[in-house]
N, C-alpha and C positions, 0 to 999 in steps of 0.2 A: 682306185683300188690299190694301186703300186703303192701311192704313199702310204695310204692306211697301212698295207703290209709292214713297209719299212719301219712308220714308227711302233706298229705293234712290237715289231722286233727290239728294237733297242727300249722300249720301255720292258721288256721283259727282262734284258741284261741287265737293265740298272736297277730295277725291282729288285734280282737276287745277285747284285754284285757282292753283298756285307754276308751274305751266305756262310761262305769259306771260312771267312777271318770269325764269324759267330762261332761256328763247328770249333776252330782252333782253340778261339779262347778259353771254352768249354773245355775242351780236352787238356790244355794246358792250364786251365788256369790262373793266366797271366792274359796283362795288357800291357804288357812293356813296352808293345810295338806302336802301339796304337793314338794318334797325336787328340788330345779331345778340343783344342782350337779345331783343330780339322771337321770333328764329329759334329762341333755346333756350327758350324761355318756351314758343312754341307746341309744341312739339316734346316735351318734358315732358310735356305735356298731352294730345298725341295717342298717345307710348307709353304713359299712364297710361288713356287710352280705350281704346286696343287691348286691353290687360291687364283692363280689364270686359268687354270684348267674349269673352275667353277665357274669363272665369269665368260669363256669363251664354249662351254657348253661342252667340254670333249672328255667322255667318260675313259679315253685311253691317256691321258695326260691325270685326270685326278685320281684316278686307280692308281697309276704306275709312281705316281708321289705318294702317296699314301702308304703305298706296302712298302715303300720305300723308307718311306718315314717311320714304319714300325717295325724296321729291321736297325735301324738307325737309331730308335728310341732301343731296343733289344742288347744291341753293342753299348748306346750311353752305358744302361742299367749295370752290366759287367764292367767298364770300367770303374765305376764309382763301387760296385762290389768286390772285385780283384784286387781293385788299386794298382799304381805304377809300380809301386816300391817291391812286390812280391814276386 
């Protein structure tokens, strides 16, 4: 039960870690901060967690990749619509 609690926890942080910076970009309308090697680097690695999360059965590892993944697909979309240069 401890662990479950634990990773409930931290897949919740990393769920809406991209949160903030979404809110921001919106508001500013800028990505200038924002590195897109970074966004597909992480992003790889979150649908490559999801896909353990499938084959190891554990609906709190492929949830927590997933929303992850579509906060992360949310930011791509604004940078490719902001652009850096703006």
């Amino acid at each position: 039960m401890f662990w479950t609690l634990i990773g409930a926890t931290a897949a919740t942080l990393t769920m809406f870690s991209f949160i903030p910076q979404i809110f921001r970009s919106l508001r500013t309308k800028s990505v200038k901060d924002v590195s897109p090697i970074t966004l597909f680097q992480l992003s790889l690695g979150v649908l490559l967690w999801m896909i353990y999360g499938f084959a190891r059965h554990d609906p709190i590892i492929i949830i927590a990749n997933a929303t992850t993944l579509v906060t992360l697909a949310v930011i791509i979309f604004l940078y490719f619509k902001y652009g850096r240069s703006k």
